[in-house]
C-alpha positions as CSV (number, residue, x, y, z in Angstrom):
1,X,66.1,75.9,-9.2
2,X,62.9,77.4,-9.4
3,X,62.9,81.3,-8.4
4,X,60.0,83.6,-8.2
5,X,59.4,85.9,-10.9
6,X,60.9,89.1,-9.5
7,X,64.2,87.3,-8.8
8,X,65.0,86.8,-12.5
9,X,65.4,90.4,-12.8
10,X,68.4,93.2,-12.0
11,X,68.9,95.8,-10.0
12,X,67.7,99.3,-10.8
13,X,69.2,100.7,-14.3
14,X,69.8,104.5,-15.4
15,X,67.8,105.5,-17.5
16,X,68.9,105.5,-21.3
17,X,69.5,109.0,-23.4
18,X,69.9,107.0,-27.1
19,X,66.4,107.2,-28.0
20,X,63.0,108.1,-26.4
21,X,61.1,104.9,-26.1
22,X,64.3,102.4,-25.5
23,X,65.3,102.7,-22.0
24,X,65.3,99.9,-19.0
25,X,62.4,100.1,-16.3
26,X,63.2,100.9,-12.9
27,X,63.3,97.8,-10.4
28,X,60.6,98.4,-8.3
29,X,57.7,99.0,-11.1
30,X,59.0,95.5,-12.4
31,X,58.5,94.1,-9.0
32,X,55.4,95.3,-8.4
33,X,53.8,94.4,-11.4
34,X,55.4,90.7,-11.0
35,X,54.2,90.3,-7.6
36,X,50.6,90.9,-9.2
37,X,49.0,87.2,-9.3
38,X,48.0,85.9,-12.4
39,X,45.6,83.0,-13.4
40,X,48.7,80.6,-13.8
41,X,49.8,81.2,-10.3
42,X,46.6,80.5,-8.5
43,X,45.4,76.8,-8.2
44,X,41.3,77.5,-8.1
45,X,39.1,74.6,-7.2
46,X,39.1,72.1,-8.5
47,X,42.2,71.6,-8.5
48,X,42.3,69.0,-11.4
49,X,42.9,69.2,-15.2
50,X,41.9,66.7,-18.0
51,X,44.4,66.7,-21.1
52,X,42.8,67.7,-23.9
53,X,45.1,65.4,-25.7
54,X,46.0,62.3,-23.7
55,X,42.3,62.6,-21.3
56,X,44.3,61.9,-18.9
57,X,43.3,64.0,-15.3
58,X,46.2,65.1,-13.5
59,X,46.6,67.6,-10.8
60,X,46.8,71.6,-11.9
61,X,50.5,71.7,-9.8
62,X,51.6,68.8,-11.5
63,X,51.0,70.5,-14.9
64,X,52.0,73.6,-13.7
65,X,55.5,72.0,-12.1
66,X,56.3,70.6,-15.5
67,X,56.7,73.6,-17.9
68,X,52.2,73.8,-18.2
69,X,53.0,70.4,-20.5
70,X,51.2,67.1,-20.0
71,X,53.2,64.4,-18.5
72,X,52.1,61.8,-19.8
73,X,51.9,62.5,-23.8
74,X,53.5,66.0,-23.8
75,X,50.6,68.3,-24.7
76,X,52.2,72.3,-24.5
77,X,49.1,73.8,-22.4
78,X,49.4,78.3,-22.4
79,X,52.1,79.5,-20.5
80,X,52.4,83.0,-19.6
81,X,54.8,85.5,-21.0
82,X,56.5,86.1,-17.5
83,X,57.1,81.9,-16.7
84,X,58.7,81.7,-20.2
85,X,60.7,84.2,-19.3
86,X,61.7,82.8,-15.9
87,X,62.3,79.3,-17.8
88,X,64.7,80.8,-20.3
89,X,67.3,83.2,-18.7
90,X,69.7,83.1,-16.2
91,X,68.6,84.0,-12.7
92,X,68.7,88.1,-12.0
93,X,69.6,88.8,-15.7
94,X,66.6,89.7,-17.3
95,X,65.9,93.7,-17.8
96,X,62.5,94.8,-19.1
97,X,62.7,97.4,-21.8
98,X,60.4,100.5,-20.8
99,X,58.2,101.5,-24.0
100,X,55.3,103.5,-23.1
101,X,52.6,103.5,-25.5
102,X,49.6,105.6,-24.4
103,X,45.9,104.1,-24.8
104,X,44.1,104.7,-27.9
105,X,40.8,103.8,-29.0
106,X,40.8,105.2,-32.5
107,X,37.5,103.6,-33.6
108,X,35.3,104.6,-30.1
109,X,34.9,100.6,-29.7
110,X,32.7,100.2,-27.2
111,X,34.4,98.9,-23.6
112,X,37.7,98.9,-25.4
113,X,39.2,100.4,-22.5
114,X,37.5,98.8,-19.5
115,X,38.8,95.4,-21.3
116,X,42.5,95.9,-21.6
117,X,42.2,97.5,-18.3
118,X,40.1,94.1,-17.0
119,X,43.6,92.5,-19.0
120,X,46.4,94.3,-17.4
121,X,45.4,93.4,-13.9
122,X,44.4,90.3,-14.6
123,X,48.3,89.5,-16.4
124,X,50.4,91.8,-14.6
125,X,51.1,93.1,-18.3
126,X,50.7,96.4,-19.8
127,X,49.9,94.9,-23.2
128,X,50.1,91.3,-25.3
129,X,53.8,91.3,-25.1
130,X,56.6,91.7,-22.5
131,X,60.2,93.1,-23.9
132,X,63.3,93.3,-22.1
133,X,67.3,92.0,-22.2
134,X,68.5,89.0,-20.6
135,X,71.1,86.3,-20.9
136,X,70.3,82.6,-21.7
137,X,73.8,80.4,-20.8
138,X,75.6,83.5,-20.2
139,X,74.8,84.9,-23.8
140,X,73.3,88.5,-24.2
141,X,69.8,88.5,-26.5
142,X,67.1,90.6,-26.3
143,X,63.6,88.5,-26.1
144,X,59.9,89.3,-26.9
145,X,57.2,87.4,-25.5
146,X,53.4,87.7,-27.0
147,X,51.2,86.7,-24.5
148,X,48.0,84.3,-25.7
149,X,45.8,85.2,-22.2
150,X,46.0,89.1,-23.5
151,X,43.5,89.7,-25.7
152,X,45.2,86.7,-27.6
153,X,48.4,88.4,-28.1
154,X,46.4,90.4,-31.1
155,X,48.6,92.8,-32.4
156,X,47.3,96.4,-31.9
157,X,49.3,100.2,-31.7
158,X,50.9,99.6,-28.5
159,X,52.0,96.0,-29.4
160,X,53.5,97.1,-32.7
161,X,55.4,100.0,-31.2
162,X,57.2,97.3,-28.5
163,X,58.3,94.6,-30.7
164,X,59.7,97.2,-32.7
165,X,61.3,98.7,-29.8
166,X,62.9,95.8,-29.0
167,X,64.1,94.8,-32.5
168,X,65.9,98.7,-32.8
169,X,67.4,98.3,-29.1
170,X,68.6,95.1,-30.6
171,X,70.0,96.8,-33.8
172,X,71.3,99.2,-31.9
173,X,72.9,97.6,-29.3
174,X,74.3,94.5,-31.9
175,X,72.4,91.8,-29.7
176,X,70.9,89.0,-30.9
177,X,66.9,89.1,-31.1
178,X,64.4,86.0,-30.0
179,X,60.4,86.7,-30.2
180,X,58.4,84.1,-28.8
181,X,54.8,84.7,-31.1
182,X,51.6,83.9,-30.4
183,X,49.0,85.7,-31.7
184,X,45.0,85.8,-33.0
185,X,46.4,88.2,-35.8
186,X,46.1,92.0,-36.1
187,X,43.4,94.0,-33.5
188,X,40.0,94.5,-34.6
189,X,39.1,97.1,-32.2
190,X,42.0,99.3,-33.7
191,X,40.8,98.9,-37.2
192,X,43.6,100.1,-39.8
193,X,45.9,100.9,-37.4
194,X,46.6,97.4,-36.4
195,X,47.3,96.4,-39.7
196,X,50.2,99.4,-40.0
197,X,51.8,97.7,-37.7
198,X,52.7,94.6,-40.1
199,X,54.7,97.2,-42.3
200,X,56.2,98.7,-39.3
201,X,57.2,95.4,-37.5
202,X,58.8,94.1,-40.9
203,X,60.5,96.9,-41.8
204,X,62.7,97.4,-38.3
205,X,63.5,93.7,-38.6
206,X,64.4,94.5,-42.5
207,X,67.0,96.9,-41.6
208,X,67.8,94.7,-38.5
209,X,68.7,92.1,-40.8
210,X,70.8,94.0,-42.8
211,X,72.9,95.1,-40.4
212,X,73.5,91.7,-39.5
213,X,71.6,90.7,-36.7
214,X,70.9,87.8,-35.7
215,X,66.5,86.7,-35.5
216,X,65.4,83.7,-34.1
217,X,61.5,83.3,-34.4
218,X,60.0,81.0,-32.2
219,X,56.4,80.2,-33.1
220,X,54.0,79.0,-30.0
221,X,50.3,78.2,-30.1
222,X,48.4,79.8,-32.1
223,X,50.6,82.2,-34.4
224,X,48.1,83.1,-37.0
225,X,47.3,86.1,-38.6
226,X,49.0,89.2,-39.3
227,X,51.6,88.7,-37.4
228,X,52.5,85.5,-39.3
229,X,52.2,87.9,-42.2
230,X,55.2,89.7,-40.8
231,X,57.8,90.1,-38.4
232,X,56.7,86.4,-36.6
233,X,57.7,84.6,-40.5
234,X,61.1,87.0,-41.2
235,X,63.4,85.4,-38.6
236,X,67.1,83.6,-39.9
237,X,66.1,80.6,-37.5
238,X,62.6,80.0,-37.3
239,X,61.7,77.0,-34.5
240,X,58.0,75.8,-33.7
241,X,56.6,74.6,-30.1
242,X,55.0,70.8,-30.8
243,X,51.3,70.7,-32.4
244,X,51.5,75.1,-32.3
245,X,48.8,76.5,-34.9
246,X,50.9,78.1,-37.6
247,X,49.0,79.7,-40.4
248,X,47.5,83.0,-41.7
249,X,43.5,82.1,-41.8
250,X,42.1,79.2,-39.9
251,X,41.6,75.9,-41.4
252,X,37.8,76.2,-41.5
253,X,37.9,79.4,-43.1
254,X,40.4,77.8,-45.7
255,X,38.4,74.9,-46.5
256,X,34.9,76.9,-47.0
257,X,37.4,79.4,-49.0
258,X,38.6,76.5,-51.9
259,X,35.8,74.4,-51.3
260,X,38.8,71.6,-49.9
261,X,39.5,69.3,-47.5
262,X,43.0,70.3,-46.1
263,X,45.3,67.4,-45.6
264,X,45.2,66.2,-41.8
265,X,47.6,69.0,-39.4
266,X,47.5,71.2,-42.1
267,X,49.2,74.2,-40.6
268,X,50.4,72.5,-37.2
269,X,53.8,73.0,-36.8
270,X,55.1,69.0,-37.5
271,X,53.2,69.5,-40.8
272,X,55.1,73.1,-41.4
273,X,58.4,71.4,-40.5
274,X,58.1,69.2,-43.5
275,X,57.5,71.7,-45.9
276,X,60.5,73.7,-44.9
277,X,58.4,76.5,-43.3
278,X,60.0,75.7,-39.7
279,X,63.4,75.0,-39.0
280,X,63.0,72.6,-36.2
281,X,60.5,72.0,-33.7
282,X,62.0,72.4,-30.2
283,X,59.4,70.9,-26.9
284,X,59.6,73.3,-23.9
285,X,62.1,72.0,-21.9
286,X,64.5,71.8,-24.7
287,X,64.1,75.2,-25.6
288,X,66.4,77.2,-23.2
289,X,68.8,74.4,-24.0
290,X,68.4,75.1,-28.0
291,X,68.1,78.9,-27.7
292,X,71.6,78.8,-25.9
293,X,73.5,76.3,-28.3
294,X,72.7,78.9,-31.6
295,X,73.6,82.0,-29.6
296,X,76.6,79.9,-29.0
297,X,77.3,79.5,-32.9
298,X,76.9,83.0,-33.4
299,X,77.7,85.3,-30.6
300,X,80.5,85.8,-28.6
301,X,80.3,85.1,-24.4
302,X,78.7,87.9,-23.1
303,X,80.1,89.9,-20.8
């Protein structure tokens, strides 16, 4: 049963005391900013998409009605963070984590601003990823999408500071952690900054892991950069979308690099399943399916 976006969430929370960033957002900023229409929900003219794959033409609701993949050969088209969401948990379960992270612009980039602004209207997000707690077949986790159609989920300050939110409310709360990754790399625009926030991502899920918890990484497409340099590469279960771009640098800038021609999919996720990079590669409608049976092997029925 298909339910619009607001309805996979709860009722209003109180706020938290434990720390200053974790706490759960109230229910009517969450709706408001769900209602907001995004370029997924709106079927513009014409109303027809060719696979990029297959070259087959199909109808944008028909790709849009199954998951954003193909039909007829199972290409994964971009799917925004709040669909995956909706396709994962359990009707009304699923509580955004509040983290405010206030604008910076520490290099003066020119139209920095205006652009993420242009972004968060445009998505309905705040930044490249969208944090909260849900349940997926009744079992508690907390989940982190990266968003692609934000600045291409690039990893910046504010981005940093929420996955690493959500991995400490994790820790904290001894819940299982899933991050859904996808991700041009670190943020130009915020120069060194961006970069910190490999070190700072890898360290909360170092002591995560130590503690015990349980990581599953799921890698979409693309997952390159710095964020395959760090948190997106450290989970105990690490599962791939089909034909998802996994690497660090591109494939073009590899080959000019050593002068070689990679081998063919070099760095797609089949060919980083075979060299025991990724665990398993899991299509979209398998994955709520495959997310609950592990948090069945390792959790206990959530409450």
């Amino acid at each position: 049963m298909k339910l619009p976006f607001n309805k996979v969430f709860k009722g209003k929370q109180k706020e938290g005391t434990e720390r200053k960033y974790i706490d759960v957002a109230d229910e009517k900023s969450v709706v408001a900013s769900s209602e907001k229409k995004t370029d997924e929900d709106t079927i513009a003219a014409p109303a027809v998409t060719t696979c990029p794959k297959c070259k087959q033409e199909f109808s944008k609701q028909e790709i849009k009605d199954n998951l954003n993949v193909c039909v007829a050969c199972g290409h994964h088209y971009v799917i925004s963070a709040e669909k995956r969401v909706r396709t994962l948990v359990d009707p009304g379960t699923f509580r955004p984590l509040k983290c405010k992270v206030a604008f910076t612009n520490p290099l003066e980039y020119p139209e920095y601003e205006d652009k993420i602004t242009e972004l968060q209207k445009k998505t309905g997000l705040d930044e490249a990823v969208l944090a909260g707690v849900g349940k997926i077949d009744g079992f508690d986790a907390v989940i982190a999408v990266m968003s692609s159609k934000f600045l291409m989920g690039s990893m910046g300050i504010a981005v940093g500071e929420k996955i690493t939110n959500a991995v400490e409310y994790a820790d904290r709360k001894k819940l299982p952690l899933i991050i859904f990754t996808a991700s041009g790399g670190a943020r130009m625009q915020e120069g060194i900054l961006s970069l910190m926030q490999m070190a700072k991502t890898s360290a909360a899920v170092e002591k995560f892991n130590n503690n015990g918890g349980l990581y599953i990484s799921v890698l979409t497409h693309p997952t390159t950069g710095g964020v395959t340099a760090s948190f997106a590469t450290l989970g105990d279960i690490t599962l791939a979308e089909p034909e998802a771009l996994i690497g660090f640098a591109g494939p073009r800038v590899i080959e000019q690099t050593i002068g070689q021609k990679l081998p063919e999919g070099f760095q797609r996720s089949e060919f980083q399943q075979e060299h025991g990079f990724v665990d398993q590669i899991v299509p979209r409608d398998k994955m709520r399916e495959t997310l609950a049976h592990i948090l069945r092997l390792h959790c206990k029925r959530g409450k």
